[in-house]
N, C-alpha and C positions, 0 to 999 in steps of 0.2 A: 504494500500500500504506500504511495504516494501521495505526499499533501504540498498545494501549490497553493499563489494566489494570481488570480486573474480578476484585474477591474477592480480590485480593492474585495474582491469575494474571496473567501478561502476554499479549496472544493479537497475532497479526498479521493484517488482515484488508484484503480487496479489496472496499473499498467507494464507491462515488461521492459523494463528498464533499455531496451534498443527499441522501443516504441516513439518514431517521431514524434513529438511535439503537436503537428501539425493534426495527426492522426485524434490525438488525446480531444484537444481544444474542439476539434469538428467532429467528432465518433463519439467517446465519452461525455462530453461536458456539454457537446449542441450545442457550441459558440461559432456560428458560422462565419462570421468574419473573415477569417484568415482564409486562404484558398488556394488550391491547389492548382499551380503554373508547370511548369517544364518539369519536374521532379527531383532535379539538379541541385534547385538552389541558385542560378541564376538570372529567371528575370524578375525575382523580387514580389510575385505573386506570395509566396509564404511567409513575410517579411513579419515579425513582432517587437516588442518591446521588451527587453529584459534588462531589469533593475535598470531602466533608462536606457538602454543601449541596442540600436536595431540589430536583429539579426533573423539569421534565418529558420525557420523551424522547419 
């Protein structure tokens, strides 16, 4: 079990520790937001915020 915060929420989540990011936020938590571009990682489709800092999920 994982516990993270998205949006100022804090949520708990059963994820496999090489479980994208991307996958958690839009599969587990149905924060559809974030989206799935090239798969890569470069055109900035999956981009978020972490502790201030973009990157890629």
């Amino acid at each position: 079990m994982s516990r993270l915060k998205v949006n100022g929420r804090s949520y708990s989540v059963n994820a496999a520790p090489d479980t994208p990011l991307l996958w958690v936020l839009r599969e587990d938590l149905r924060l559809t937001g974030t989206k799935f571009g090239c798969g890569r990682g470069h055109c900035g489709c999956c981009t978020v915020h972490l502790n201030g800092e973009a990157m890629r999920s």
